[in-house]
N, C-alpha and C positions, 0 to 999 in steps of 0.2 A: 494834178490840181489845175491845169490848163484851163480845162473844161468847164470848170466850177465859177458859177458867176459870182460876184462879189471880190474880196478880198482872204486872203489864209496870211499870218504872220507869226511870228517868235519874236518877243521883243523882250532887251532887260528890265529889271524893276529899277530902273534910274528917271531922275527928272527927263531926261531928252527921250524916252521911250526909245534907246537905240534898236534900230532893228537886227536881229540876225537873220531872220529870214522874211522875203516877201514875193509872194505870188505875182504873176502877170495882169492877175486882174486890178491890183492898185492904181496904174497907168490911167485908168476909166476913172476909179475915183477919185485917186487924188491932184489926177495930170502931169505924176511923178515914174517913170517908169523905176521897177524896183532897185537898179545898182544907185539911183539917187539916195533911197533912203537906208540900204543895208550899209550900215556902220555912220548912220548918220552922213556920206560922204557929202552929199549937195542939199539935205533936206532933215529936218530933223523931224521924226512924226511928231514930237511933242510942235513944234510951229506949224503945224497942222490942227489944232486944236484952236477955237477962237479964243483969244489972250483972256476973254471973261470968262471963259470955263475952265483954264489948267489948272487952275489951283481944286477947284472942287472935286475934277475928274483925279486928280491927283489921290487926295482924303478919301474919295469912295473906293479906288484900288487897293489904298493903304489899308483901310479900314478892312477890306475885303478880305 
């Protein structure tokens, strides 16, 4: 997955979107290199989200 530009992730179905897994290419987009956000430990991807969208983003998963 190195190679592959964007982002590849596993996350649980929790409010904090915890990650269990995350690609190298996160680092580019979120300026989070990935042990920041696996397990939540320094970043939550849910705080990656702009505070006016979590809730929405949240109802289209759930709905999903």
């Amino acid at each position: 997955m190195g190679n592959m530009p964007g982002m590849a992730y596993r996350c649980a179905n929790d409010p904090h979107w915890t990650m269990e897994f995350v690609s190298q290419g996160c680092t580019e987009l979120t300026g989070h290199p990935p042990e920041d956000l696996v397990g939540s430990r320094r970043a939550a991807y849910a705080d990656l989200i702009h505070p006016e969208d979590r809730q929405g983003v949240w109802d289209q998963v759930q709905s999903a």
